[in-house]
C-alpha positions in Angstrom: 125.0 118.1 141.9 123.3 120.7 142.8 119.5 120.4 144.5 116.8 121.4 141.8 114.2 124.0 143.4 110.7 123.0 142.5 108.5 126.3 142.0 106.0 127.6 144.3 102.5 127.5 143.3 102.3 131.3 142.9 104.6 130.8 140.3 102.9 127.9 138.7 99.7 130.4 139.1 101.6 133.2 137.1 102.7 130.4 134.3 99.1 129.7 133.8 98.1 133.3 133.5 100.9 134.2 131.1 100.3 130.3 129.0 103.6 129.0 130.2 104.2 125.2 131.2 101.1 123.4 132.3 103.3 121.2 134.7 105.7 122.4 137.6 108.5 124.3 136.5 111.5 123.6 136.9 114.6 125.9 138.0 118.1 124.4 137.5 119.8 126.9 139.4 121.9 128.1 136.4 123.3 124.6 135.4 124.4 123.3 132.0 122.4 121.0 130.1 124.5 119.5 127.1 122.3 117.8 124.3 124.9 115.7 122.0 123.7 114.9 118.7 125.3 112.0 115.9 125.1 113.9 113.2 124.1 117.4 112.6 123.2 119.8 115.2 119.7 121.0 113.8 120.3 124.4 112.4 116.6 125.3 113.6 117.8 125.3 117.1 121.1 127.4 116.2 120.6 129.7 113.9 116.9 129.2 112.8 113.3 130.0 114.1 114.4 128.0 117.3 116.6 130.1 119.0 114.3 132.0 120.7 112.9 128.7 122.0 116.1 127.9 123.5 116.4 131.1 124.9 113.2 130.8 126.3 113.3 127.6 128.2 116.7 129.0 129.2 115.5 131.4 131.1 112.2 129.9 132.6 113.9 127.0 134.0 117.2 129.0 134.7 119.6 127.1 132.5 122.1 126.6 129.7 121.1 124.3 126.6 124.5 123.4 124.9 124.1 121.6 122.0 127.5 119.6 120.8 128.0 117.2 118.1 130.2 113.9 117.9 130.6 110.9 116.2 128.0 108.2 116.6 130.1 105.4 116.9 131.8 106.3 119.5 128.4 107.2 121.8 128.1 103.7 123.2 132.4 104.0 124.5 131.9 107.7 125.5 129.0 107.0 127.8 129.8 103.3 129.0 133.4 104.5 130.4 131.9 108.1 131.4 129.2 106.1 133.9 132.0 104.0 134.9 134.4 106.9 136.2 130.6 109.0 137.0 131.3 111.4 134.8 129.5 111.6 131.2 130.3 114.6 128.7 126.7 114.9 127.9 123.6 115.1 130.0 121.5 113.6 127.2 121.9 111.7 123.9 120.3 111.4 120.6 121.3 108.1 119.4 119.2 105.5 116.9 117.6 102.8 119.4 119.8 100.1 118.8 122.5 101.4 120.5 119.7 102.7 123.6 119.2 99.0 123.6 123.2 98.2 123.6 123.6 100.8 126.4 120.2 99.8 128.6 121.1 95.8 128.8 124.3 96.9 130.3 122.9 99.5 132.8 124.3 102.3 131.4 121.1 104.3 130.6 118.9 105.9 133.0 115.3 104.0 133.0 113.0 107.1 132.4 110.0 105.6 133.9 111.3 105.3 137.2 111.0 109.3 137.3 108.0 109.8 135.1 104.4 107.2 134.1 106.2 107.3 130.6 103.2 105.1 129.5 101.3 107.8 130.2 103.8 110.5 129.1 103.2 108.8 125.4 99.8 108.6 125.5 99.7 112.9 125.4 102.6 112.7 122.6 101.6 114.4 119.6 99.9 112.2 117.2 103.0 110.9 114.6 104.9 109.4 117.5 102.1 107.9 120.1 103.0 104.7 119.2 106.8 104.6 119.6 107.0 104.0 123.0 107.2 100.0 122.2 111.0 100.9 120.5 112.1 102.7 123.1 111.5 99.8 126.0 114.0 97.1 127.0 113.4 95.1 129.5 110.5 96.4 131.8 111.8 100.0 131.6 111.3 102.8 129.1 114.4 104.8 128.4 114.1 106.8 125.0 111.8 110.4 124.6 110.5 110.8 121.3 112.0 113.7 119.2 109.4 115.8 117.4 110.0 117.6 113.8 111.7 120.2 114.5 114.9 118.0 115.2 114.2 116.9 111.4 116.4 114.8 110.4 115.6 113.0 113.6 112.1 112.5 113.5 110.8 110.2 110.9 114.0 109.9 108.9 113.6 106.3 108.8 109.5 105.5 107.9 110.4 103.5 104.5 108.1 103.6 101.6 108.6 102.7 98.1 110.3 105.1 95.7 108.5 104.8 92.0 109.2 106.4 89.1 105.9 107.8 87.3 107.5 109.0 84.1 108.8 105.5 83.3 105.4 104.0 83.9 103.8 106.6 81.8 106.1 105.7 78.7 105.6 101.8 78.9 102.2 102.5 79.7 101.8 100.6 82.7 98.7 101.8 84.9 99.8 104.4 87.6 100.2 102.8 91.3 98.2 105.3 92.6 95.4 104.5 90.6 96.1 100.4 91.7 96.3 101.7 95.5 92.7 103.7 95.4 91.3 100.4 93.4 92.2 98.4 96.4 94.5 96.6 93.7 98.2 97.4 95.1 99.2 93.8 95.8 101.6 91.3 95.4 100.4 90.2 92.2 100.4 93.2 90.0 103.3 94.4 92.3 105.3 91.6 90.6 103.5 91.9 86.8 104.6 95.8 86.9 108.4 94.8 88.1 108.4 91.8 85.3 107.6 94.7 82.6 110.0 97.4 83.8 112.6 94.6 84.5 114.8 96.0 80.6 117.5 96.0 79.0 117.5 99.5 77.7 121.1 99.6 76.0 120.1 96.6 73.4 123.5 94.4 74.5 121.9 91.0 76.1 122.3 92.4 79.4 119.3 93.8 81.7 120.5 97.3 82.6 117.1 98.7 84.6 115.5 96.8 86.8 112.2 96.3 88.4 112.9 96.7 92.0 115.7 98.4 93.4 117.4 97.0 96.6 118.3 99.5 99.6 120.1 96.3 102.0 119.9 92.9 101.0 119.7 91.9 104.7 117.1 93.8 105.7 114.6 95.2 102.6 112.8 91.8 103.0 112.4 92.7 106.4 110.3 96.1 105.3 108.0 94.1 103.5 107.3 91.5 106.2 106.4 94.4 108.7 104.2 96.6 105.3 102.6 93.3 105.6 101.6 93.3 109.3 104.5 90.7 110.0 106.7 91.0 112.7 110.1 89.6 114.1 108.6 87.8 117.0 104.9 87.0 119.3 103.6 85.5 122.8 102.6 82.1 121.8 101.7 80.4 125.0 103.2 82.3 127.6 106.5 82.1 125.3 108.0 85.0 123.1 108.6 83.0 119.3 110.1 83.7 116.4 107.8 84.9 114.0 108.7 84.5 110.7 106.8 81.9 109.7 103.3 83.5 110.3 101.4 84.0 107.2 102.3 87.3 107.0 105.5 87.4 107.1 106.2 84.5 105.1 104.3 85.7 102.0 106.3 88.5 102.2 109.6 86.7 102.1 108.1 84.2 99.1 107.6 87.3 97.3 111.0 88.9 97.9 112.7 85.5 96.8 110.9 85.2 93.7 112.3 89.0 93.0 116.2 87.5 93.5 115.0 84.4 91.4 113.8 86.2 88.6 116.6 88.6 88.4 114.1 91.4 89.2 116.4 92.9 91.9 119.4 95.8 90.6 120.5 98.7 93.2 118.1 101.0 94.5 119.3 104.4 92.1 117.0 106.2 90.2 118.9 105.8 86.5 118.8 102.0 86.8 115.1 100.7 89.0 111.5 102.1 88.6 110.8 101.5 92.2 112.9 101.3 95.3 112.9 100.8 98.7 113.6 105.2 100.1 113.9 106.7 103.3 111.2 109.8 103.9 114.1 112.1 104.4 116.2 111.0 101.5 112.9 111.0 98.9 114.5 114.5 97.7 117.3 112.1 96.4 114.7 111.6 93.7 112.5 114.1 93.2 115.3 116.0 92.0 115.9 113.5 88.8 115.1 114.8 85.1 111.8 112.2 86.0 109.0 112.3 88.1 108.9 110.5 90.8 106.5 109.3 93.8 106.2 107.9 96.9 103.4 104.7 98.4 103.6 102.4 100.8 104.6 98.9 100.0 102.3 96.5 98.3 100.1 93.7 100.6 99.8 90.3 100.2 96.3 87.9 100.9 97.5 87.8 104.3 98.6 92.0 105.3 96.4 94.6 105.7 94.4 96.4 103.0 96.8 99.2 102.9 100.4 98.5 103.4 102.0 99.6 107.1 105.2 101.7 107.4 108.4 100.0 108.1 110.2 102.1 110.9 114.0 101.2 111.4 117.0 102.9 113.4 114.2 105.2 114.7 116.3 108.2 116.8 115.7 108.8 120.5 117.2 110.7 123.6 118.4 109.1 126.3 119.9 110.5 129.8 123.3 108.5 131.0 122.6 106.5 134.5 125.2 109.2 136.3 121.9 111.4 136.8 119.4 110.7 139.6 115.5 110.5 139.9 115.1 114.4 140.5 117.3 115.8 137.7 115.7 112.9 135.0 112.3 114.4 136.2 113.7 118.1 135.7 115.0 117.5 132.1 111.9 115.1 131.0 110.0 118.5 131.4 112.8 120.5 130.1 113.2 118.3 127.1 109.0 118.1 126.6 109.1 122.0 126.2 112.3 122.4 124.5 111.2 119.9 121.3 107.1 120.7 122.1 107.0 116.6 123.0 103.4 116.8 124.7 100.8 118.4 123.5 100.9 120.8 126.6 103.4 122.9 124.6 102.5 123.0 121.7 102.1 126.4 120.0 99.3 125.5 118.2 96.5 122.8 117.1 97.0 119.4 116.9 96.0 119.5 113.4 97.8 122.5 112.6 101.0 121.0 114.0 100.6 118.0 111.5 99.9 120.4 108.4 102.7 122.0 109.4 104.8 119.2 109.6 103.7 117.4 106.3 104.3 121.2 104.8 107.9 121.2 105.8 108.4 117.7 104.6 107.2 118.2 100.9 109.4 121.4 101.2 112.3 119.7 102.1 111.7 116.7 100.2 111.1 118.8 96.9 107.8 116.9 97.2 105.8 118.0 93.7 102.6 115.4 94.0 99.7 115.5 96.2 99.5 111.7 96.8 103.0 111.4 98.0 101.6 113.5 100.8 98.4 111.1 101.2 101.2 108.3 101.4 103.0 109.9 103.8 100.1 110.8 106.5 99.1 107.4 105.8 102.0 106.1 106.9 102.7 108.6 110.5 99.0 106.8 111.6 100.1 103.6 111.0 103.9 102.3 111.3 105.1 98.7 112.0 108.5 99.2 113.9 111.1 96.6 113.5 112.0 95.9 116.7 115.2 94.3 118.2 116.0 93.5 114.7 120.0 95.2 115.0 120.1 93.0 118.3 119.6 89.6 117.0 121.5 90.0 114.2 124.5 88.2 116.4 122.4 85.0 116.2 121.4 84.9 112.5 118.6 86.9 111.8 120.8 88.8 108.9 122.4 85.7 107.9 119.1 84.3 107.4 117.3 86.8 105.7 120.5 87.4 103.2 119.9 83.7 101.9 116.4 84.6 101.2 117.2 88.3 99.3 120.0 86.3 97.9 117.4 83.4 96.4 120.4 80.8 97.7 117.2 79.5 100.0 113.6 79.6 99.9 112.1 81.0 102.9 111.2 78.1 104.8 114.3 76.3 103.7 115.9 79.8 105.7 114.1 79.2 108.9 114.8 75.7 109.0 118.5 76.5 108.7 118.9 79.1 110.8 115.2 80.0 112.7 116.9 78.0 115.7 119.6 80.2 115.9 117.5 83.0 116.1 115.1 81.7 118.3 118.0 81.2 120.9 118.9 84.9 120.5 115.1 85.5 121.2 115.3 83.0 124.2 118.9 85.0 125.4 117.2 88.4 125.3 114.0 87.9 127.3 116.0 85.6 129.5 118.3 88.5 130.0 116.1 91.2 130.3 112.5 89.7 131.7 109.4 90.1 130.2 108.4 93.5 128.4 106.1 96.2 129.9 104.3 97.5 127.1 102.6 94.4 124.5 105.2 93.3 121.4 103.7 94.7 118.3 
């Protein structure tokens, strides 16, 4: 590979003058970098507003961006035997965090903080994604860049809120949840009385047809409202990392969601046949385009969660670099990448605040957002997100199993844990016996 030529500090002096980079450039002597994405290549980088972005950074750092698409499940194959014979298609990978995490306990990542402070790094992020540098860390290393709005559906495709349908409340004349929410009353207990009521059987046969409560996954929507609640998965008890479900917050949570299955207050999460489901922030257009109106709110809190629910984040997307690359050339395309999505701050064309108005713009445009307070809900939830962490990784020792019984109402929650809260407590024990102790705090 080819030596990277760091710039002169006239040059760094000229990029000051004409508002280029803050940091060194970088030049990469005409080399390829290929960006492979698991979905979509975002249009705004190919034939949008973009493109003159790319060509930009192309030419400042003298290089090619290829962008390439493939399959997501066959990422973890493609770079695990492409490390192995030292040669990987792509030079970086957007992939949902689980798989960084499959990848980085085998050593096929390369550990991004070896080349950069990336503690540092995401402490100058732009404000919706300062805190994601926890999901991003296995073991004492941080492998994962964050990937800023324009890479939507990347971004925040997977801050969950609650789905609820306004026109249906209107006609059984049920007060409005944003009114409960700005009373401070948007809790467990009128959470449940509003699903009892919309909880119908509309046709007249004997059978309930519309339910209360919509469900996205059954092994993992009691999981959203454990971490709307302030719960989480695990905690340092001791000097020890334990398994956390049985902390008041999480278990009121999971009481709750097992009195849903128990009542029968659970049907699938479509907007003909539930008033309120669990929806992704980049899927709410799925509703907003039904002959009713529809909005968005964070999950309801219990006596134990916080006064306004938090923002479950799950399967989060990150870029990650293969291990084939050394110190110099992870250093080149941190900077590279920074300036390419406008990462830090540094490179961003414009405000802090502007940037988030114009983020929250082009979400209620491509969201076919109509309401003002879904927009609330949705700042609300960027400043304060509860990431469920290693969750997709412990699932091989129970943690599905055991929440399934609970959505399922074949236990109650602490009947669950009992049963299987060893097993997953092993899987806990397995992964910080495997990879050490973390480097950034578990929350």
């Amino acid at each position: 590979m080819k030596k990277l030529i760091i710039s002169s500090l006239a040059l760094l002096f000229v990029l000051f003058v004409i508002g280029g980079p803050a940091f060194a450039a970088y030049d990469m002597d005409g080399e390829t970098i290929t960006i492979k994405y698991p979905l979509d290549v975002p249009e705004y980088y190919t034939d949008g507003p973009g493109v003159d972005r790319v060509e930009r950074v192309e030419q400042e750092y003298n290089t090619n961006i290829e962008f390439v698409y493939g399959p997501w499940q066959d990422f973890e194959e493609e770079v695990m035997s492409g490390v192995l014979a030292g040669d990987v298609p792509a030079d970086a990978y957007v992939m949902q965090v689980p798989w960084m995490e499959n990848l980085a306990a085998e050593g096929y990542l390369y550990p991004l903080d070896t080349a950069v402070d990336m503690v540092e790094y995401y402490e100058e992020r732009v404000p919706e994604i300062n805190n994601f540098y926890a999901d991003v860390t296995f073991g004492p290393n941080i492998y994962g860049l964050p990937l800023v709005s324009d890479a939507d559906p990347y971004t925040t495709s997977h801050i969950m809120g609650l789905a609820w349908n306004k026109s249906e409340f209107e006609r059984l004349g049920l007060t409005s949840l944003y009114e409960l929410e700005a009373a401070g009353e948007w809790n467990y207990e009128t959470f449940m009385d509003k699903v009892a009521v919309l909880t119908q059987d509309k046709s007249d046969d004997g059978e309930i047809d519309y339910w209360g409560y919509g469900e996205y996954i059954d092994i993992i929507d009691p999981t959203f409202f454990v971490h709307a609640n302030g719960g989480t998965l695990f905690r340092e008890e001791d000097g020890q990392i334990v398994f956390a479900y049985d902390d008041p917050e999480a278990m009121e949570a999971l009481e709750l969601y097992y009195d849903l299955a128990e009542n029968g207050y659970i049907g699938p999460d479509d907007p003909d046949e539930a008033a309120m489901f669990t929806q992704e922030s980049h899927n709410f257009v799925n509703v907003t385009e039904h002959e009713d109106e529809w909005g968005w709110i964070t999950y309801p809190t219990g006596e134990y969660g916080p006064e306004r629910g938090m923002a479950p984040v799950w399967l989060n997307y990150t870029m990650v670099f293969p291990a084939t690359i050394d110190g110099e050339r992870a250093e080149a395309q941190i900077e590279i990448m920074s300036d390419l999505y406008q990462m830090t701050t540094d490179y961003l064309a414009m405000s802090e605040d502007e940037y988030e108005q114009e983020m929250l713009d082009e979400w209620a445009y491509s969201q076919n957002i109509a309401d003002r307070e879904s927009i609330e809900y949705f700042t609300h939830m960027l400043y304060n997100r509860n990431i469920l962490n290693k969750h997709n990784y412990l699932a091989d020792y129970e943690l599905f199993g055991l929440v399934w019984l609970i959505a399922n109402a074949e236990l109650t929650p602490s009947e669950s844990i009992a049963e299987l809260g060893p097993a997953v407590q092993g899987g806990i024990d397995d992964l910080f016996e495997d990879i050490g102790r973390w480097a950034v705090e578990i929350d």
